[in-house]
PQR file of N, CA, C, O and H, with PARSE charges and radii, in Angstrom:
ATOM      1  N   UNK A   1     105.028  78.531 115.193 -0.4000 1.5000
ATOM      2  CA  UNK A   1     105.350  77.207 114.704 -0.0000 2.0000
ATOM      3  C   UNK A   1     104.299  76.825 113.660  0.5500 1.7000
ATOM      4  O   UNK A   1     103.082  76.894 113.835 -0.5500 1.4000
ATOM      5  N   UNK A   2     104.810  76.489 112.755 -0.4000 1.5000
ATOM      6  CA  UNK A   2     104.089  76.017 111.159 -0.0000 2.0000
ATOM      7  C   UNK A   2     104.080  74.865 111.376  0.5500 1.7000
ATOM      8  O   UNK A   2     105.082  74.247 111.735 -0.5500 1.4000
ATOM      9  H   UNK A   2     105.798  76.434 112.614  0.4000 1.0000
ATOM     10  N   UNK A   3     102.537  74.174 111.139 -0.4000 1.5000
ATOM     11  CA  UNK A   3     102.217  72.780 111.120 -0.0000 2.0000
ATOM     12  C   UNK A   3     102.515  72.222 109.920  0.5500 1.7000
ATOM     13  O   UNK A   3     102.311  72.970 108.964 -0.5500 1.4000
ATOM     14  H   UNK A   3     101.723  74.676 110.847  0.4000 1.0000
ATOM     15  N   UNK A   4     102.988  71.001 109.639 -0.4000 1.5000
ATOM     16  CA  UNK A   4     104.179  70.544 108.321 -0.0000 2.0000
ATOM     17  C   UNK A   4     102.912  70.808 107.118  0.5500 1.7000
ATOM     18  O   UNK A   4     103.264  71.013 105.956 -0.5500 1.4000
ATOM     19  H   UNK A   4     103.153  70.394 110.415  0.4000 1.0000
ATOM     20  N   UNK A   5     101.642  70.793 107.426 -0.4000 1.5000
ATOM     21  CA  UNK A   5     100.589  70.902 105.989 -0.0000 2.0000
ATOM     22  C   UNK A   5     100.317  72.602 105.292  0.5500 1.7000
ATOM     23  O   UNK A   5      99.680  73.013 104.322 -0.5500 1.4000
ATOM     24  H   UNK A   5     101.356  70.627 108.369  0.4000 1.0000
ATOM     25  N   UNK A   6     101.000  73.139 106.152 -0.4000 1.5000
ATOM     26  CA  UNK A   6     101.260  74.840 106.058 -0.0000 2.0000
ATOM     27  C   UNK A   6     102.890  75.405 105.523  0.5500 1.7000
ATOM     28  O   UNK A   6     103.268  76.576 105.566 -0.5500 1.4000
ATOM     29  H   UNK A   6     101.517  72.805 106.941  0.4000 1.0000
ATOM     30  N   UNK A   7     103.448  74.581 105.177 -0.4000 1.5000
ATOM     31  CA  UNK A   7     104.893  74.965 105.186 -0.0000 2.0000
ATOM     32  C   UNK A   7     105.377  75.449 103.995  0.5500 1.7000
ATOM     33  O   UNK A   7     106.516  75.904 103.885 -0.5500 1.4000
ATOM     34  H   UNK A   7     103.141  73.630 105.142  0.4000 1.0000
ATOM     35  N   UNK A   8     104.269  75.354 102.737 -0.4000 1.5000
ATOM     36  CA  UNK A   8     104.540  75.379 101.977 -0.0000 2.0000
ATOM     37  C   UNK A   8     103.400  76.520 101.268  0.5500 1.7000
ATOM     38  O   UNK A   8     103.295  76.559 100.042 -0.5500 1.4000
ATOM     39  H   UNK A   8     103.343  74.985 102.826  0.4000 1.0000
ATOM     40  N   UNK A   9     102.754  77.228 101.957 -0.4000 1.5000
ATOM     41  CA  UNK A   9     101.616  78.038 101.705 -0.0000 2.0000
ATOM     42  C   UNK A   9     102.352  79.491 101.804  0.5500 1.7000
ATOM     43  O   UNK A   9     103.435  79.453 102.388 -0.5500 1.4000
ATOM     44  H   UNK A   9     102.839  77.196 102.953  0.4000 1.0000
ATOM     45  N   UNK A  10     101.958  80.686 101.353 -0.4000 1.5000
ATOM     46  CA  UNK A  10     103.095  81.679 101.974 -0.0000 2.0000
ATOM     47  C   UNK A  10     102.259  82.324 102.700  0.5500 1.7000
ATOM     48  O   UNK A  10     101.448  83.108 102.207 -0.5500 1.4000
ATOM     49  H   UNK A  10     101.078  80.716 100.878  0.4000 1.0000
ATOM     50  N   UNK A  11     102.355  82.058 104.081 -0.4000 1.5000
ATOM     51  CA  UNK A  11     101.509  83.116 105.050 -0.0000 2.0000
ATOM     52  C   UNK A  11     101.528  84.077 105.412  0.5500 1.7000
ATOM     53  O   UNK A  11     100.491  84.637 105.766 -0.5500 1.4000
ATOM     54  H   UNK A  11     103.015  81.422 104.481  0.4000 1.0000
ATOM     55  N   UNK A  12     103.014  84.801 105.485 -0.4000 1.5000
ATOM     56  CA  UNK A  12     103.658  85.247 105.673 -0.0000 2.0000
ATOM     57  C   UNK A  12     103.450  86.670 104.626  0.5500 1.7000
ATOM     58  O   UNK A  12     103.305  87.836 104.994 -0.5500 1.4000
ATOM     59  H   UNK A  12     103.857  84.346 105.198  0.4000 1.0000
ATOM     60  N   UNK A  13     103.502  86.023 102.940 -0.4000 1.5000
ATOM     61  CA  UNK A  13     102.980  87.418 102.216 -0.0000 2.0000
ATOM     62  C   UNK A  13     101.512  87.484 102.431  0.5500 1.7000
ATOM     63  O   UNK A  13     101.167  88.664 102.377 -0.5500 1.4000
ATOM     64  H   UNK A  13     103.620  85.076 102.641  0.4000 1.0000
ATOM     65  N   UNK A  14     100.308  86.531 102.698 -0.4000 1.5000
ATOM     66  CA  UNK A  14      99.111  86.091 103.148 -0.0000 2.0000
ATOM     67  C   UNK A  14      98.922  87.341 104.150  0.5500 1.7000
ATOM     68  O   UNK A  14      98.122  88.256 103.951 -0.5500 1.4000
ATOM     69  H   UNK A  14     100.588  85.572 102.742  0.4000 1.0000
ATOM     70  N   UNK A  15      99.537  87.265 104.938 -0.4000 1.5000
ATOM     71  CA  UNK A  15      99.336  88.027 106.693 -0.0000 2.0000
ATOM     72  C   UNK A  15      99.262  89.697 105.756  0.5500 1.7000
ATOM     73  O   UNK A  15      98.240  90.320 105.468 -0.5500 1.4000
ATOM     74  H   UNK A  15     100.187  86.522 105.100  0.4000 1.0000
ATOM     75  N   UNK A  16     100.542  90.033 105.487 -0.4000 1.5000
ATOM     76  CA  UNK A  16     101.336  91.107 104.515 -0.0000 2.0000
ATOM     77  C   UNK A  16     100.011  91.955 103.552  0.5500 1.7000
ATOM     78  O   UNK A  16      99.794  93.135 103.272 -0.5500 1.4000
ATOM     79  H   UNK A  16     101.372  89.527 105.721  0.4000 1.0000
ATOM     80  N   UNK A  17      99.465  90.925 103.318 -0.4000 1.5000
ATOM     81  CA  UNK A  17      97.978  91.564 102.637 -0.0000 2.0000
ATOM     82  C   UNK A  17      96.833  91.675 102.744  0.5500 1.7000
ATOM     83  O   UNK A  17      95.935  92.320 102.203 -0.5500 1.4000
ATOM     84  H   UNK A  17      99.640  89.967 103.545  0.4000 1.0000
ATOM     85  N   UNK A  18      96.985  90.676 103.835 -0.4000 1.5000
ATOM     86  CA  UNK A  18      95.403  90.338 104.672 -0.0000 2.0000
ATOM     87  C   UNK A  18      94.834  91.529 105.534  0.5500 1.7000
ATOM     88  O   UNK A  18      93.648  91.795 105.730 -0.5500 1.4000
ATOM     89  H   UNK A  18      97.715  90.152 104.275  0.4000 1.0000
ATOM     90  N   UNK A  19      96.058  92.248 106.048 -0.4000 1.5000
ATOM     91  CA  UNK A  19      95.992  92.883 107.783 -0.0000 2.0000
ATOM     92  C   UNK A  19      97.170  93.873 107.525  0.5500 1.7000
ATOM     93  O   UNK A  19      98.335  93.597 107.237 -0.5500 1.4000
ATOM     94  H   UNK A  19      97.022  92.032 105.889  0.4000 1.0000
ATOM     95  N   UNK A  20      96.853  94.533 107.618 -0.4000 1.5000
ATOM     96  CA  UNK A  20      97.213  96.311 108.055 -0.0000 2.0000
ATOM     97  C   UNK A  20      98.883  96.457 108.783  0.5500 1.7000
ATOM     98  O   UNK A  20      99.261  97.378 109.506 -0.5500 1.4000
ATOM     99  H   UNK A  20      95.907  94.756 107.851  0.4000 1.0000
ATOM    100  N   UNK A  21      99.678  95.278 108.342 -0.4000 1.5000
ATOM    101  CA  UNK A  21     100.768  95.052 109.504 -0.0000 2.0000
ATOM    102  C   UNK A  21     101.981  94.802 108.911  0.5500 1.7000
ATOM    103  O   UNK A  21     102.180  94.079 107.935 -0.5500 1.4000
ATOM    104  H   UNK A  21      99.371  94.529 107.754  0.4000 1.0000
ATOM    105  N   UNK A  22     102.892  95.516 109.629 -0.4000 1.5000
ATOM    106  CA  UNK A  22     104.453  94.939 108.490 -0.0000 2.0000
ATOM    107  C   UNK A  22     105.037  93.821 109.627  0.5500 1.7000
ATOM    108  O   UNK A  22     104.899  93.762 110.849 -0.5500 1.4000
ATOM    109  H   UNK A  22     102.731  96.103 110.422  0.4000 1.0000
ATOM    110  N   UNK A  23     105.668  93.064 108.766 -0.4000 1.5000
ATOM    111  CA  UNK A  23     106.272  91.675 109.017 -0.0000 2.0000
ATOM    112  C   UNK A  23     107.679  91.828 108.938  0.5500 1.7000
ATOM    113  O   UNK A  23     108.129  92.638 108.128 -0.5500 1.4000
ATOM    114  H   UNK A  23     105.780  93.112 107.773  0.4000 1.0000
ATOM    115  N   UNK A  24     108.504  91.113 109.720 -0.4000 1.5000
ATOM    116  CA  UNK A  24     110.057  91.357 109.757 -0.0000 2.0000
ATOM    117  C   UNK A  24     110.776  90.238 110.376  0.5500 1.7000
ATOM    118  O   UNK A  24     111.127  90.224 111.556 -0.5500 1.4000
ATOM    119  H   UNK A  24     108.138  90.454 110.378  0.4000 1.0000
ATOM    120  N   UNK A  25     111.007  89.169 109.405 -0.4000 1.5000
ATOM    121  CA  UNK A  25     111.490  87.956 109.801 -0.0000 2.0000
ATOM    122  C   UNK A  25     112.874  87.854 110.864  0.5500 1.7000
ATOM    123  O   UNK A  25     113.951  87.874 110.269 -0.5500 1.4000
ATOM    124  H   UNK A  25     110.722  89.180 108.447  0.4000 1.0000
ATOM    125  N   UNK A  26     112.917  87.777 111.951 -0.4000 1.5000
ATOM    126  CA  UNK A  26     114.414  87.558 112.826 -0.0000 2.0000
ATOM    127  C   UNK A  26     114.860  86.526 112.346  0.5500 1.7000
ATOM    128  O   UNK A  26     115.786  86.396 111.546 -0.5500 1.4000
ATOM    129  H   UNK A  26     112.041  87.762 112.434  0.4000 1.0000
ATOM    130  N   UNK A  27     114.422  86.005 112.669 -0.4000 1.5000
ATOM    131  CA  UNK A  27     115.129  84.469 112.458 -0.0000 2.0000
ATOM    132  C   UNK A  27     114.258  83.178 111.980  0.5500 1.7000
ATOM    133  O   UNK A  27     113.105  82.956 112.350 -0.5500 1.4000
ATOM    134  H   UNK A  27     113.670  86.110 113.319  0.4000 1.0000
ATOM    135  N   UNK A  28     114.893  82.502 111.238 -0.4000 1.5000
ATOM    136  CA  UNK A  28     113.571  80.976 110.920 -0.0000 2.0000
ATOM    137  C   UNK A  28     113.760  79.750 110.366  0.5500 1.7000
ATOM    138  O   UNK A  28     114.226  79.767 109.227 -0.5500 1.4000
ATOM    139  H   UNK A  28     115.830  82.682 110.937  0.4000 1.0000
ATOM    140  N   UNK A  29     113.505  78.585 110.901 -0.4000 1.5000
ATOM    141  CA  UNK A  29     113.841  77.353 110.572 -0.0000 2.0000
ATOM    142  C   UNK A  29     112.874  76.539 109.879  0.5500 1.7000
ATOM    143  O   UNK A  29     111.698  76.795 110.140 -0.5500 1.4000
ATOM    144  H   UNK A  29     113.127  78.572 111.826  0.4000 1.0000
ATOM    145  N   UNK A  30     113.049  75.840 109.253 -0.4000 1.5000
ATOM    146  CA  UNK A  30     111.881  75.287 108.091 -0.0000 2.0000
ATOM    147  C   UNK A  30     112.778  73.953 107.630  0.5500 1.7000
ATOM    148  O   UNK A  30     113.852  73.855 107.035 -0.5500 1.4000
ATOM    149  H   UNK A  30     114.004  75.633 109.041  0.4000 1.0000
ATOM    150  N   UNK A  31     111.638  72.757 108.298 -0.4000 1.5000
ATOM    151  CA  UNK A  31     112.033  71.326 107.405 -0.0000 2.0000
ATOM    152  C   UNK A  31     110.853  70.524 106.912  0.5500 1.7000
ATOM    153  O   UNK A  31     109.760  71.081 107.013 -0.5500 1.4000
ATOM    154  H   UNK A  31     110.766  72.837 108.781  0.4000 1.0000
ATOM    155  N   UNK A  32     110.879  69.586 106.513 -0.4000 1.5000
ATOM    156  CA  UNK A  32     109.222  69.233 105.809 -0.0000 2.0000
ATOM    157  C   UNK A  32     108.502  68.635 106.712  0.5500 1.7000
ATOM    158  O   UNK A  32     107.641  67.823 106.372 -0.5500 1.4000
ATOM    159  H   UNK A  32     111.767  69.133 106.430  0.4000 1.0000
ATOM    160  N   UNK A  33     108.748  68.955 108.077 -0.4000 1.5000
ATOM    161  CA  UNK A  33     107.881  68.137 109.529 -0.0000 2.0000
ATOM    162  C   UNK A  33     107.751  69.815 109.806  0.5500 1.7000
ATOM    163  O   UNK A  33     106.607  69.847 110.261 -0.5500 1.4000
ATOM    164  H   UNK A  33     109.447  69.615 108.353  0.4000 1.0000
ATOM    165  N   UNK A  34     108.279  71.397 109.810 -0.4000 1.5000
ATOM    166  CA  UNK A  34     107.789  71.956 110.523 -0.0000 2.0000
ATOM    167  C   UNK A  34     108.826  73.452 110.044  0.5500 1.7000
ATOM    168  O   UNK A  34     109.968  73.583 109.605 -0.5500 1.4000
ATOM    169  H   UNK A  34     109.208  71.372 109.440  0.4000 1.0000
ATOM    170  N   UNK A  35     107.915  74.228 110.343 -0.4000 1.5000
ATOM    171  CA  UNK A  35     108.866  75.826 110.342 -0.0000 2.0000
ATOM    172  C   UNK A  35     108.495  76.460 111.509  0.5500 1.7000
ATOM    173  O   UNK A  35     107.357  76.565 111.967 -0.5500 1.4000
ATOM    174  H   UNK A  35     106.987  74.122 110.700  0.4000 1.0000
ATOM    175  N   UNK A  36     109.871  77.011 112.103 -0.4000 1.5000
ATOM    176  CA  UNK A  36     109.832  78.045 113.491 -0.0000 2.0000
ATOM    177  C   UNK A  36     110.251  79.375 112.192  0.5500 1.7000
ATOM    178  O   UNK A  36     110.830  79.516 111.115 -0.5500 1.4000
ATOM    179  H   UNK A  36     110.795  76.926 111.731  0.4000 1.0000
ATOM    180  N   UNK A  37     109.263  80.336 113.523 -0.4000 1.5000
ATOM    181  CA  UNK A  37     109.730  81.628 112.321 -0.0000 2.0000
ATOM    182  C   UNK A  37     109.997  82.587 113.725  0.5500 1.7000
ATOM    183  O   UNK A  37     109.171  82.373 114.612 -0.5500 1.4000
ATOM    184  H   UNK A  37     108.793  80.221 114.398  0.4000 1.0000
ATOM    185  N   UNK A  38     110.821  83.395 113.971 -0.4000 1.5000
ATOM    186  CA  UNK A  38     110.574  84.473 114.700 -0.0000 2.0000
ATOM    187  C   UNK A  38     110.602  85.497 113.785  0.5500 1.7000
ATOM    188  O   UNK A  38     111.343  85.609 112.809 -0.5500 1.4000
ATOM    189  H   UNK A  38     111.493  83.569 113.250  0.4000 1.0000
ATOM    190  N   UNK A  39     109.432  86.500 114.311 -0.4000 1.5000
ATOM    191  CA  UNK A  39     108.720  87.293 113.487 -0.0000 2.0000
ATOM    192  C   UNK A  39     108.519  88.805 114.126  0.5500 1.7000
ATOM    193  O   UNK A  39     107.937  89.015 115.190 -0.5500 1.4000
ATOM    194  H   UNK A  39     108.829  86.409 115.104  0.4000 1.0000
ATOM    195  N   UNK A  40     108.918  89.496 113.552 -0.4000 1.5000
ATOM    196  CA  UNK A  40     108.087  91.165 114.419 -0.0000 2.0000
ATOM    197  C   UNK A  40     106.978  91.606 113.505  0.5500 1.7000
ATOM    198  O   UNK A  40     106.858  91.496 112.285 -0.5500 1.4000
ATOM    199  H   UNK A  40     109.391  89.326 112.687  0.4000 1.0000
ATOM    200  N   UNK A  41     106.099  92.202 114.539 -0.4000 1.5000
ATOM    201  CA  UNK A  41     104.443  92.627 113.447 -0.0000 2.0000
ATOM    202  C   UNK A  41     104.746  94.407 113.823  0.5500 1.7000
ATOM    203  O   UNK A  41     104.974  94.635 115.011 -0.5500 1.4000
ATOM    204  H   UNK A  41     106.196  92.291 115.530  0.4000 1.0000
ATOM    205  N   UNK A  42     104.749  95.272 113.137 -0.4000 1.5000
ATOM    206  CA  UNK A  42     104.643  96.181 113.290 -0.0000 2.0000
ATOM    207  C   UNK A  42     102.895  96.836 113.207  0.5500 1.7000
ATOM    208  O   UNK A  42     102.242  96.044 112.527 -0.5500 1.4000
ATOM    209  H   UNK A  42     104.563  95.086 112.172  0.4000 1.0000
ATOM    210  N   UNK A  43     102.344  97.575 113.514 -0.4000 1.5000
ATOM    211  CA  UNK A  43     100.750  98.106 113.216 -0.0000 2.0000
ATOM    212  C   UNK A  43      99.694  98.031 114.527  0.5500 1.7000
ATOM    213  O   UNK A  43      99.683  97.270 115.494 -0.5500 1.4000
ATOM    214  H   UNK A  43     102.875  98.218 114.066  0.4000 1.0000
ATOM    215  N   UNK A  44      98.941  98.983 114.203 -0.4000 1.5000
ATOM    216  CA  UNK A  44      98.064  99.194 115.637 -0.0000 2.0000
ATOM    217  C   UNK A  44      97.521  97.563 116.202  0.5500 1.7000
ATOM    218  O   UNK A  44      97.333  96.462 115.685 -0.5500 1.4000
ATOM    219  H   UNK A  44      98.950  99.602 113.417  0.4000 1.0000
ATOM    220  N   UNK A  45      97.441  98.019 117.211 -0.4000 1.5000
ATOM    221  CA  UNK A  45      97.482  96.833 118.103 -0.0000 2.0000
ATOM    222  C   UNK A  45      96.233  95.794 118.087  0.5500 1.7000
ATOM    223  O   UNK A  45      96.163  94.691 118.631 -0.5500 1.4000
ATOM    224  H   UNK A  45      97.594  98.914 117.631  0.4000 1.0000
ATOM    225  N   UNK A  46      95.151  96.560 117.204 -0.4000 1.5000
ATOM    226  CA  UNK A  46      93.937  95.827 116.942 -0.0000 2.0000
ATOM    227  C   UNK A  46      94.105  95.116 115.934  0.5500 1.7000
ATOM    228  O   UNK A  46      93.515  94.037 116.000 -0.5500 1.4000
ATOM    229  H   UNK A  46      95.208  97.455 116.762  0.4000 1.0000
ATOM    230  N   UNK A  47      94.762  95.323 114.895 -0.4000 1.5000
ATOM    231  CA  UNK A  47      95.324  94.686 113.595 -0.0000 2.0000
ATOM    232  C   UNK A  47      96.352  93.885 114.078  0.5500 1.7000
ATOM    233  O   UNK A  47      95.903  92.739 114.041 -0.5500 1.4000
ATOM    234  H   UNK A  47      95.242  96.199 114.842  0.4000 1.0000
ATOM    235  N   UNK A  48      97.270  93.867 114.429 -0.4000 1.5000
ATOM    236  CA  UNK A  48      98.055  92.334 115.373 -0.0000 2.0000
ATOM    237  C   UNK A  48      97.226  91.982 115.525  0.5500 1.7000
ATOM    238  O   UNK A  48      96.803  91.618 114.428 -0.5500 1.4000
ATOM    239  H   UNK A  48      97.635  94.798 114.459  0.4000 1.0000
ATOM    240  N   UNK A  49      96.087  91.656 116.738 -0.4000 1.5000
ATOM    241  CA  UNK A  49      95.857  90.818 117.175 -0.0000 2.0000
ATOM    242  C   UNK A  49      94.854  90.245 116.909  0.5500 1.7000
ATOM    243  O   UNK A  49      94.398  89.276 117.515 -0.5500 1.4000
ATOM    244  H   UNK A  49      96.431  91.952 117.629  0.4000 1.0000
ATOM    245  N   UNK A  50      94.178  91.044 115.516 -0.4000 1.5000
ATOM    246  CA  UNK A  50      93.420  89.917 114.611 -0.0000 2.0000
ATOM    247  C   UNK A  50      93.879  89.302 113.044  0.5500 1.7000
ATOM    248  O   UNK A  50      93.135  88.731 112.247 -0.5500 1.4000
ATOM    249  H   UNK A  50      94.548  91.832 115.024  0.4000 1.0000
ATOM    250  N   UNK A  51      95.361  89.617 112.879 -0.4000 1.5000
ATOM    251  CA  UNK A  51      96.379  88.860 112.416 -0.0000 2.0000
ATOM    252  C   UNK A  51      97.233  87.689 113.028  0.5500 1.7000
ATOM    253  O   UNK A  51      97.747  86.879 112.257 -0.5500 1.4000
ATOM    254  H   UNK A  51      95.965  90.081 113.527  0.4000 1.0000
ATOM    255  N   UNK A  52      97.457  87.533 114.844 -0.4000 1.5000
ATOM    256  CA  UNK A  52      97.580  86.725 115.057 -0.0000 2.0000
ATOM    257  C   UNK A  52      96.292  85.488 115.369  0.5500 1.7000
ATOM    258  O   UNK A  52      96.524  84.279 115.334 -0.5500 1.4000
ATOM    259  H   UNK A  52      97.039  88.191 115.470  0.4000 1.0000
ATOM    260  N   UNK A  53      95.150  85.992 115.621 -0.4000 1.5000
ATOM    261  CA  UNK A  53      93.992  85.564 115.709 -0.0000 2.0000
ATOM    262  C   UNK A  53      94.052  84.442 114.507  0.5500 1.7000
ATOM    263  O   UNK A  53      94.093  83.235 114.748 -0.5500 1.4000
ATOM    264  H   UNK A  53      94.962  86.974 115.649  0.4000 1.0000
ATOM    265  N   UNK A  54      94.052  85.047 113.061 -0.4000 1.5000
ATOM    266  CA  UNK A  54      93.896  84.482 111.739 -0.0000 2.0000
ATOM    267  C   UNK A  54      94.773  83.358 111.508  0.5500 1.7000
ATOM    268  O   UNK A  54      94.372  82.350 110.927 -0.5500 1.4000
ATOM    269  H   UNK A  54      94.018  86.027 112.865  0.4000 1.0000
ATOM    270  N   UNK A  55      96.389  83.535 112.095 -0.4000 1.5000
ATOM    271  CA  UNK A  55      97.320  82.827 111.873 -0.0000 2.0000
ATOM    272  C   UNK A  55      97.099  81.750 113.011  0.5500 1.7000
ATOM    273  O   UNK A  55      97.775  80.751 112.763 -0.5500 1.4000
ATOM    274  H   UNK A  55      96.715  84.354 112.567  0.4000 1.0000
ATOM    275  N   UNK A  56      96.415  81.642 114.104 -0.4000 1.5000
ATOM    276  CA  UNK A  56      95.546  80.801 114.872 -0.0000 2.0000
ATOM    277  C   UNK A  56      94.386  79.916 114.736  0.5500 1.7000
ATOM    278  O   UNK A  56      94.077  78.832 115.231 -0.5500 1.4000
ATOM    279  H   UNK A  56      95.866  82.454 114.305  0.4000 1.0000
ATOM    280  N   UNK A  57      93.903  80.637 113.998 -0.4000 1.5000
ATOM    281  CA  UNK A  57      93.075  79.853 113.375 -0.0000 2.0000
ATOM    282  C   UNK A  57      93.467  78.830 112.619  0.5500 1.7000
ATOM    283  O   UNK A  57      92.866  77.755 112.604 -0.5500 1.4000
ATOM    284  H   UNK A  57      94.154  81.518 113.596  0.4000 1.0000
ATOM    285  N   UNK A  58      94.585  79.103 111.881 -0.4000 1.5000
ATOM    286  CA  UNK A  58      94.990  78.393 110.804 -0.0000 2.0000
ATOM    287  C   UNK A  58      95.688  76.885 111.020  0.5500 1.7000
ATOM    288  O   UNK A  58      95.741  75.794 110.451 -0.5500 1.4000
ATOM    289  H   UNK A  58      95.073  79.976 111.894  0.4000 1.0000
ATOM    290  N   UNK A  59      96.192  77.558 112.232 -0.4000 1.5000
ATOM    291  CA  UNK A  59      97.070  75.788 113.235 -0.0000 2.0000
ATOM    292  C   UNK A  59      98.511  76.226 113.279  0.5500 1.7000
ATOM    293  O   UNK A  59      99.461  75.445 113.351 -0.5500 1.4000
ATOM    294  H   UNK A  59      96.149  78.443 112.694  0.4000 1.0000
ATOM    295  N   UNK A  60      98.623  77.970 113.213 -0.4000 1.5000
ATOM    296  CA  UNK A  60     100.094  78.379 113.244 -0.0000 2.0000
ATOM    297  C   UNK A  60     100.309  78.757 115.063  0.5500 1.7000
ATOM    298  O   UNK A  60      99.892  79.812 115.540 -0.5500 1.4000
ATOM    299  H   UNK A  60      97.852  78.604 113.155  0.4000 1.0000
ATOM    300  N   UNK A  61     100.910  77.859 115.765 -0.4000 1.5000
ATOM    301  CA  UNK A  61     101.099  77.946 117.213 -0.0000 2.0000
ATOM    302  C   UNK A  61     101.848  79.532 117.231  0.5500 1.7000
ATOM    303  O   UNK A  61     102.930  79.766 116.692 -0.5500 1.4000
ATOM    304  H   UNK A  61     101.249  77.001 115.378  0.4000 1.0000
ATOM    305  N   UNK A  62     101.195  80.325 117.813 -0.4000 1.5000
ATOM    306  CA  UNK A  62     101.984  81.495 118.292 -0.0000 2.0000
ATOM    307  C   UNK A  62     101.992  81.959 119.572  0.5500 1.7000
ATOM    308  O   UNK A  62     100.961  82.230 120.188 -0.5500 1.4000
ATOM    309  H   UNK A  62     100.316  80.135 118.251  0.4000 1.0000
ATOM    310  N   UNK A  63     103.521  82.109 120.176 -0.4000 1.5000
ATOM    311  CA  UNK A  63     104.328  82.589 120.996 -0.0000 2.0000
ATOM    312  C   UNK A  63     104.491  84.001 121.259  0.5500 1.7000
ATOM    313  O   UNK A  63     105.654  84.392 121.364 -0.5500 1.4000
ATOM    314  H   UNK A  63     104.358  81.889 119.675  0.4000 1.0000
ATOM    315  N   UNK A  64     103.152  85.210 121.444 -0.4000 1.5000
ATOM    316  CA  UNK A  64     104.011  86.163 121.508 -0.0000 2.0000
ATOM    317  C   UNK A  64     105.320  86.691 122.572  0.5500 1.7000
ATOM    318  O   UNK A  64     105.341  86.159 123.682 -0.5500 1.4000
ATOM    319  H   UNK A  64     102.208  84.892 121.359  0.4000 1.0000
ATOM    320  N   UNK A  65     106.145  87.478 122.323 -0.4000 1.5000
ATOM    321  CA  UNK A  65     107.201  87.756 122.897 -0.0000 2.0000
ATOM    322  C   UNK A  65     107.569  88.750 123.827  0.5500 1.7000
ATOM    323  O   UNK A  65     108.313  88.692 124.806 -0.5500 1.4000
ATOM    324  H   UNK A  65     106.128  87.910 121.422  0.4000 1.0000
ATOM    325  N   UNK A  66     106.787  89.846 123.249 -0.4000 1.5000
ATOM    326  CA  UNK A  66     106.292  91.235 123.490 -0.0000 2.0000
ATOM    327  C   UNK A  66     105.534  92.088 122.729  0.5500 1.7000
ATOM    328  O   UNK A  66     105.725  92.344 121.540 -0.5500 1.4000
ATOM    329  H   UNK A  66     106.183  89.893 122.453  0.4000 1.0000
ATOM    330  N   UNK A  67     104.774  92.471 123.354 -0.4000 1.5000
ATOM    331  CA  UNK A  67     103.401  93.243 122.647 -0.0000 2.0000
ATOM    332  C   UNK A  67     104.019  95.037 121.788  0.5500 1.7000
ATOM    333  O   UNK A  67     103.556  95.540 120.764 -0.5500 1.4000
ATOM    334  H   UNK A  67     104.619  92.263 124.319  0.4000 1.0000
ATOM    335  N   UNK A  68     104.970  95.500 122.538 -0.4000 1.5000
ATOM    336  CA  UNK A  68     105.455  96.241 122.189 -0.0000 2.0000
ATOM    337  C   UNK A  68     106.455  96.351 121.491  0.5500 1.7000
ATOM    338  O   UNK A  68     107.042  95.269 121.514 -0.5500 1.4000
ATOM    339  H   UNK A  68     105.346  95.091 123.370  0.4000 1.0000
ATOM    340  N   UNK A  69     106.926  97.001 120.938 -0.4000 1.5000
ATOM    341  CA  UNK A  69     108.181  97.383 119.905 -0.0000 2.0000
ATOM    342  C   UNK A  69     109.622  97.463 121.026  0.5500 1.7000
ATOM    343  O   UNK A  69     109.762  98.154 122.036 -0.5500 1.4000
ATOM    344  H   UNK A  69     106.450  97.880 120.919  0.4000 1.0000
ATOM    345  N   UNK A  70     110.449  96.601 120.471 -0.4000 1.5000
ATOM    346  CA  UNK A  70     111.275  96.466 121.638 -0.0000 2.0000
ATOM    347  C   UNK A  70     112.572  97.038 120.547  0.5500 1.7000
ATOM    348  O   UNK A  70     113.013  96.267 119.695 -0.5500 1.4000
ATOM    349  H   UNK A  70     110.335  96.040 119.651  0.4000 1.0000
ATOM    350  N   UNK A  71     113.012  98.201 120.659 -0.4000 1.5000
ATOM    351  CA  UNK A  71     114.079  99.181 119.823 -0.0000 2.0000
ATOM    352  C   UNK A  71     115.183  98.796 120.626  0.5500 1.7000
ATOM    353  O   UNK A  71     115.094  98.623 121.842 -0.5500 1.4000
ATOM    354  H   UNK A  71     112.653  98.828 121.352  0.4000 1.0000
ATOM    355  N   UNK A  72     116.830  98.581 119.579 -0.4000 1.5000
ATOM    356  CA  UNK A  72     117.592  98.752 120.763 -0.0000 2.0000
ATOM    357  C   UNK A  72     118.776  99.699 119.648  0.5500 1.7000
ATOM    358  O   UNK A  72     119.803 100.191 120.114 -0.5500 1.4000
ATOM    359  H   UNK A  72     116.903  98.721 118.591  0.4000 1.0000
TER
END
């Protein structure tokens, strides 16, 4: 969840270059009070989780879902 003063920043290519990790938008809602994004991070597991760390820092509420790659 994107806090409405972030909604307009691209974090998303931010993350993409910051951190070692591919990004893969499911699904995502965005209005000028707020963006839900569901997101998959692909990349070793130390790089997630100091990409979600970063995006924490930032005031981006994250939900993970599953730590692993869920293939179907």
């Amino acid at each position: 969840m994107f806090p409405a003063k972030l909604i307009t920043r691209p974090l998303l290519w931010e993350l993409g270059k910051k951190f070692e990790v591919v990004t893969n938008v499911r699904q995502c809602s965005v209005t000028d009070e707020i963006g839900l994004v569901s997101l998959s991070l692909e990349g070793e597991r130390e790089e997630i989780k100091n990409a979600i760390s970063w995006l924490e820092k930032l005031g981006v509420k994250v939900e993970p879902v599953e730590i692993n790659t869920i293939e179907g």
